[in-house]
N, C-alpha and C positions, 0 to 999 in steps of 0.2 A: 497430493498435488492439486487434485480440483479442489478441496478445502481451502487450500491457499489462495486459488485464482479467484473463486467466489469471494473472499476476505479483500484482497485486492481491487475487487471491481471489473475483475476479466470477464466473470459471469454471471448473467444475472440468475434470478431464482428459480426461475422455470427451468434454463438450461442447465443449469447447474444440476436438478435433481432429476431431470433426464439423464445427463451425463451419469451421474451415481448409479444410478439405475441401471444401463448399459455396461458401465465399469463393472459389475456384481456380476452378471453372465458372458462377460469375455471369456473368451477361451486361448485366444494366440495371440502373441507381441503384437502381431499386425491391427489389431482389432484394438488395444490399446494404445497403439501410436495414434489411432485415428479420433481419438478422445481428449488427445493432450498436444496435439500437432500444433495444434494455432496456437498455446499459449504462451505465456513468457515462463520462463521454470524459476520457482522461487527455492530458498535456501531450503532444500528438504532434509540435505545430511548434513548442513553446517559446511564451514572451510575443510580445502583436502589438503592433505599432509605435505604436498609436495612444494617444496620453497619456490618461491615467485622472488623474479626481479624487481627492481620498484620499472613502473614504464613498460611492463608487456603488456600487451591489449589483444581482445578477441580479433580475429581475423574477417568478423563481421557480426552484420546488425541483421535482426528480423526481418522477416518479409511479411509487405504493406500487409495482409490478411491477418498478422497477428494480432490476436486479443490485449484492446488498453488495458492499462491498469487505473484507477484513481489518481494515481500520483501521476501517471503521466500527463492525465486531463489538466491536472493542478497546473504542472509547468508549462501546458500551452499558453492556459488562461495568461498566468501569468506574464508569458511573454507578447502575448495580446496588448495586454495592460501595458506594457513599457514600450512596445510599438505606438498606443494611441496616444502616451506622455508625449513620445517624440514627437508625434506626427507624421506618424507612418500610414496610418489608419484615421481616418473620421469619427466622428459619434456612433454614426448609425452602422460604419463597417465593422465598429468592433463590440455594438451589441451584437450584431449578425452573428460573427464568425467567434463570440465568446459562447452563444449559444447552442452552436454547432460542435464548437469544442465538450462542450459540458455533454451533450448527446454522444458524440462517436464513439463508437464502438473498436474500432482498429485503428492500427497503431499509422497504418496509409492513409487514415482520414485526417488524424492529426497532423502529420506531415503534411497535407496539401493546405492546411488552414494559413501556417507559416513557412509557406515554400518562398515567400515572394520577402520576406524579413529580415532588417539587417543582422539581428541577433534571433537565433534559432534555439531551443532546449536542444541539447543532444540528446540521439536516440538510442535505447536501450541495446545493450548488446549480449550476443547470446553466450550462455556459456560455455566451457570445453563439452565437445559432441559425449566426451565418454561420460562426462555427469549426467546427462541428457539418457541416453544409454541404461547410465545403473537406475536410475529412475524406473523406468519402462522393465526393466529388468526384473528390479526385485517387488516391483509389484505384481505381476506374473509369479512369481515367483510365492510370494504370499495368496495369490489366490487359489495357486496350483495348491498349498499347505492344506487351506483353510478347505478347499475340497475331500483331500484326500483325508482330513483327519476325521471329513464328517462319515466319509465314507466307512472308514475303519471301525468308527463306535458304531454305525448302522448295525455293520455287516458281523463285530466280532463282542460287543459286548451283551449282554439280559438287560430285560427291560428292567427301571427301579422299583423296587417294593413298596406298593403302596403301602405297607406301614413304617418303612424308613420314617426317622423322625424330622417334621420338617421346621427349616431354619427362620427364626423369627430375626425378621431384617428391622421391625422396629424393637428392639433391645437396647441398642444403643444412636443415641442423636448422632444425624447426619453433619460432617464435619463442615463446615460452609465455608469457601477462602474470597473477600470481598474482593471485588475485581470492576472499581466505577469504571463506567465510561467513560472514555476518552475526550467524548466531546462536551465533556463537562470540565467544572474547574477542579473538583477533585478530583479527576481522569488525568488532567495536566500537572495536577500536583504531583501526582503517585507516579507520574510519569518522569516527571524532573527528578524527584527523590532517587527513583530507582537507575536512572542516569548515573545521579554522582555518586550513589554507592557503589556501580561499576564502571565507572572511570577516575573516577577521583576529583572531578570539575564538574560544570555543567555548561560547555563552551561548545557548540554546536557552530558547523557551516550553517545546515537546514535544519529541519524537521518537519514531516507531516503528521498529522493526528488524525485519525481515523473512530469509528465509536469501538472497537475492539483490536486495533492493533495500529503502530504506528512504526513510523522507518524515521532513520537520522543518520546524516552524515557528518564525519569529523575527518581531523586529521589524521595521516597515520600514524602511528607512534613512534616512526624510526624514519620519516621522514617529512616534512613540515609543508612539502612543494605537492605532497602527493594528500589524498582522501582514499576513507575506509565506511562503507558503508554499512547498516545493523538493522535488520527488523526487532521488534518488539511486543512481546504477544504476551506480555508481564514478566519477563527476561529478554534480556539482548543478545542475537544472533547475528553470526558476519551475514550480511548477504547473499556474500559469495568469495571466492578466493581471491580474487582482483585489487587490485588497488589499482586508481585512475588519477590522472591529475586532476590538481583542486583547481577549480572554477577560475579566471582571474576576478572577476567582480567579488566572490566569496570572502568576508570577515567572519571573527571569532566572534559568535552572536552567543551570550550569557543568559542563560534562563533565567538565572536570579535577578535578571532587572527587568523581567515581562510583570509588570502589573497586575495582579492576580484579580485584584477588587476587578478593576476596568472590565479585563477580559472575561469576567466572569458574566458580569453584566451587558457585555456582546454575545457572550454564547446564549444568551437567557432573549435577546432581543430580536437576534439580528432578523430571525425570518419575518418578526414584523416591520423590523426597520426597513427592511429589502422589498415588500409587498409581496412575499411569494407565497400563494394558499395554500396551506396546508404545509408547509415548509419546516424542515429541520435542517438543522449544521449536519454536513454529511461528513466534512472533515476543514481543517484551516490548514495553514502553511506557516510555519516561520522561518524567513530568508532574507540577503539581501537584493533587493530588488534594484536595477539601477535605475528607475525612474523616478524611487520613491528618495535614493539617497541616502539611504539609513537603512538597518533592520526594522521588518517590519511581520504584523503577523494577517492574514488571507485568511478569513472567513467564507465557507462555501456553502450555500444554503441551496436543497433542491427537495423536491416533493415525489408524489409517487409515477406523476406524469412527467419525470424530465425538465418540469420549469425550473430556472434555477436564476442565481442572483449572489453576488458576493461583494465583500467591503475589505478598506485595508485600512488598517489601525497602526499605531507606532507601539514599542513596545512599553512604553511611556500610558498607554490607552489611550490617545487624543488618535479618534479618524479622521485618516488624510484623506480617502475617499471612499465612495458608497456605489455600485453600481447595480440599482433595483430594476427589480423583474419588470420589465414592460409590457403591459397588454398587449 
């Protein structure tokens, strides 16, 4: 689970391997709760067996202290960006509070950025308490093992013979499965590929791209009113049990018609096009936006200090607009 939230953007690298570290000499549920409490829970065991209605929803959303995720940073930005189309926002309010968004940390920061907006991202909701539950459960559970089993070899086995024959690991070549980045154009290729190999299309509501894992949301398969969301970490996984209604702004956006050349040569550019030092694509978006009017794809450029900067292109590759890092 904290592997997850790290991958996600919940936490950053320090805490993260604090966290680990802490996780490794837990001893009671309690002392695990308090290591996973703030986060959002990602699909650990896949969907659960029990038949879902299409239209039932959690009975609530996280509380303000919980850990962002990237994606959810994405969907402020974005709705930033079609606040300042409207005219909801000025120049300077919505470099402000775009780079406030790109900084927060909790999911209560985000909320206060587009509290005051006519169209709002909806906030993440948690899932059934008893996923939440086995989670914390059978990790306990695995550490109570992993203790006891070292225990047992301590206590009941002889030490090994140092002339037992020892095992040459270079005998045979290391098997290597390529896995490009995401925030590359073969990252996006290999991405849409393995899309329509399991779905059979490549017709996307969204998708975010990440340098090592990405999430997409589609329709559901048995019902066309509703969306089913899937991470992707070089296979596609439900989310989570749910199914939610689809978006009304949301169209069937075609991977096959993203410009590969173009966007290729955005992701090779943008952090010079944007001005941001030291700057890499942390991850893009493809959605419909309704400021932009069309499908379009969100380029996110940030550095190791937080500056950050992004552009929106059509899927066509002509940018429709550029929003660079301001000194």
């Amino acid at each position: 689970m904290l592997d997850a939230a790290y991958a996600e953007g919940q936490l950053g690298a320090q805490e993260y391997h604090d966290r680990v570290k802490r996780a490794g000499s837990a001893r009671t549920l309690g002392e695990l709760r308090g290591l996973t409490g703030d986060l959002q829970s990602p699909a650990v065991f896949g969907p659960t067996t029990e038949r879902k209605r299409f239209g039932r929803k959690h009975s609530g959303e996280y509380p303000a202290r919980t850990k962002a995720r990237d994606d959810d940073r994405a969907r402020t930005i974005a709705a930033l960006d079609t606040a300042r189309a409207d005219g909801q926002l000025d120049a300077e309010e919505h470099t402000a509070m775009t780079e406030l968004a790109a900084e927060a940390r909790t999911l209560g920061e985000l909320a206060t950025l587009v509290a005051e907006l006519q169209q709002r991202p909806a906030a993440p909701v948690k899932p059934k308490a008893r996923n939440t539950f086995r989670i914390v459960t059978i990790a306990a559970v695995v550490l109570a093992a992993v203790g006891g089993f070292a225990w047992t070899i301590r206590a009941d086995e002889p030490a090994a013979k140092e002339t037992a024959a020892s095992i040459n690991y270079d005998a045979a070549p290391p098997l290597v499965i390529p896995t490009p980045n995401l925030n590359t154009i073969a990252g996006f290729v290999q991405f849409r590929d393995d899309y329509r190999t399991k779905f059979g299309d490549a017709v996307v509501d969204e998708a975010v791209l990440h340098d090592e894992h990405a999430s997409a949301v589609r329709r559901a398969p048995d019902n066309g009113d509703w969306t089913v969301s899937y991470t992707y970490r070089g296979g596609f996984e439900r989310s989570n049990s749910q199914v939610t209604t689809r978006d009304r702004k949301a169209v069937d956006i075609d991977l096959t018609q993203v410009n590969t050349d173009a966007l290729a040569a955005v992701l090779n550019t943008a952090a010079t096009t944007l001005g941001v030092p030291g700057g890499v694509v942390s991850h893009y978006r493809i959605a419909n936006d309704t400021w932009v009017g069309r499908p379009s794809i969100t380029v996110y450029v940030r550095n190791e200090v937080s500056q950050s900067a992004h552009l929106v292109l059509a899927l066509s590759g002509e940018v429709l607009k550029t929003y660079p890092y301001e000194r």
